[in-house]
C-alpha positions in Angstrom: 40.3 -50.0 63.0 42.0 -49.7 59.8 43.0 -52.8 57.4 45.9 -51.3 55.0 47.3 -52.9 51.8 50.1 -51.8 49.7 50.1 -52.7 45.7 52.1 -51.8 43.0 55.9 -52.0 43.5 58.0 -54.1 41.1 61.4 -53.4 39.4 62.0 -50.5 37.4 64.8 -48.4 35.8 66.6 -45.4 36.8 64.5 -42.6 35.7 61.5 -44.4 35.6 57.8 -44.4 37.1 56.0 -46.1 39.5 52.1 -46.0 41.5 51.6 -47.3 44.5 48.3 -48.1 45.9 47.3 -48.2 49.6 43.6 -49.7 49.9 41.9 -49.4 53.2 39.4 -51.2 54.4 37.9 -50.0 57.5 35.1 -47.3 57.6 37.2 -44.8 59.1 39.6 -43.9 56.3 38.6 -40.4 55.7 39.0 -39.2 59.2 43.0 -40.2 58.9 46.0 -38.4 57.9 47.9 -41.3 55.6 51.5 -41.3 55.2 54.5 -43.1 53.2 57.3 -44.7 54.7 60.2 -46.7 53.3 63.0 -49.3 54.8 65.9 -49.9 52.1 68.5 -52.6 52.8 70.4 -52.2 56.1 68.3 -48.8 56.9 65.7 -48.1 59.3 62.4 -46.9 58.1 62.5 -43.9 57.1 59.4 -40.6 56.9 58.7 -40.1 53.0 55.6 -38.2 53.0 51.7 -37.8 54.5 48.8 -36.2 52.9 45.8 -34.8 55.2 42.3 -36.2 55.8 41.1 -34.0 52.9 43.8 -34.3 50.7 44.9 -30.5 50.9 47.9 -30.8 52.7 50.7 -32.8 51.6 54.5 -33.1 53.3 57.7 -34.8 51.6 61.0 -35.8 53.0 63.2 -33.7 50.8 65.3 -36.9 49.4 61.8 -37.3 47.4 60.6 -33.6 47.2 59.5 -33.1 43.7 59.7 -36.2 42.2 57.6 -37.9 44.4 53.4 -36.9 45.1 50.5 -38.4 47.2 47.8 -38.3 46.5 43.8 -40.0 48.0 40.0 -41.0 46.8 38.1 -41.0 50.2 35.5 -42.2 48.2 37.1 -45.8 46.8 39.5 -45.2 50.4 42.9 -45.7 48.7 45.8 -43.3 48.9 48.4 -43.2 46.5 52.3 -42.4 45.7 53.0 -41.8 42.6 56.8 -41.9 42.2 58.6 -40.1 39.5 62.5 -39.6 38.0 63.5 -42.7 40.2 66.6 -43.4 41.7 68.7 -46.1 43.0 68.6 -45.1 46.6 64.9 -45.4 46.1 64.9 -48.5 46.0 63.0 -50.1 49.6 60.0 -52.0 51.0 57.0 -49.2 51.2 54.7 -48.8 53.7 51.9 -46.4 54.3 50.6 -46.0 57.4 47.3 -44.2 59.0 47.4 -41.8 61.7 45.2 -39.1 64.0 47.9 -36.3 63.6 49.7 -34.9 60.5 53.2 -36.3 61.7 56.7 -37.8 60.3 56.8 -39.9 63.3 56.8 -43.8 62.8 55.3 -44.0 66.4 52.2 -42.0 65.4 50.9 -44.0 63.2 48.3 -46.4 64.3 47.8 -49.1 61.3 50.3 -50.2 58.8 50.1 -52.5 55.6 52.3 -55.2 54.6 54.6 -53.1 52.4 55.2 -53.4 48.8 59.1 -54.2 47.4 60.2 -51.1 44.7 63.6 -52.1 43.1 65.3 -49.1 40.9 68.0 -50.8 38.8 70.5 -48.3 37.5 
């Protein structure tokens, strides 16, 4: 039901910042819990974090706990991850990812996007 695109990844230093953007463009975006995943080189896709339907509840892996925060705008249906104090091992392809259940599971969410590449150079 749910068309997802990622934006915003590029290259960026150790330490540095970086937004992504997850545009949706079904009519069903506000009933979803969104979440974050990542797949770095040689690694499986990995849980990073999920926000609820209303925004009020948030989760985070804790390899990203407080540098890392989601964030959404029901109203222009786009979720974001705003990543701060980035590190090497950050570096992956980003997904988000919609689901009907505030989960970590990859199987539990219904729609992906394409992913967006974010290289930390140290």
């Amino acid at each position: 039901q749910e068309q997802l695109v990622e934006s915003g990844g590029g290259l960026v230093q150790a330490g540095g910042s970086l937004r992504l953007s997850c545009a949706a463009s079904g009519r069903a975006f506000s009933r979803y819990v969104m979440g974050w995943f990542r797949q770095g080189p040689g690694k499986e896709r990995e849980f990073v974090g999920r926000i609820s339907w209303d925004g009020v509840r948030t989760y985070y892996a804790d390899s990203v706990k407080g540098r890392f925060t989601i964030s959404r705008d029901n109203a222009k249906k786009t979720v974001y991850l705003q990543m701060d104090s980035l590190k090497p091992d950050d570096t992956a392809v980003y997904y988000c990812g919609a689901s009907g259940r505030e989960t970590t599971l990859n199987h539990d969410y219904s729609y992906w996007g394409q992913g967006t590449r974010v290289t930390v150079s140290s």
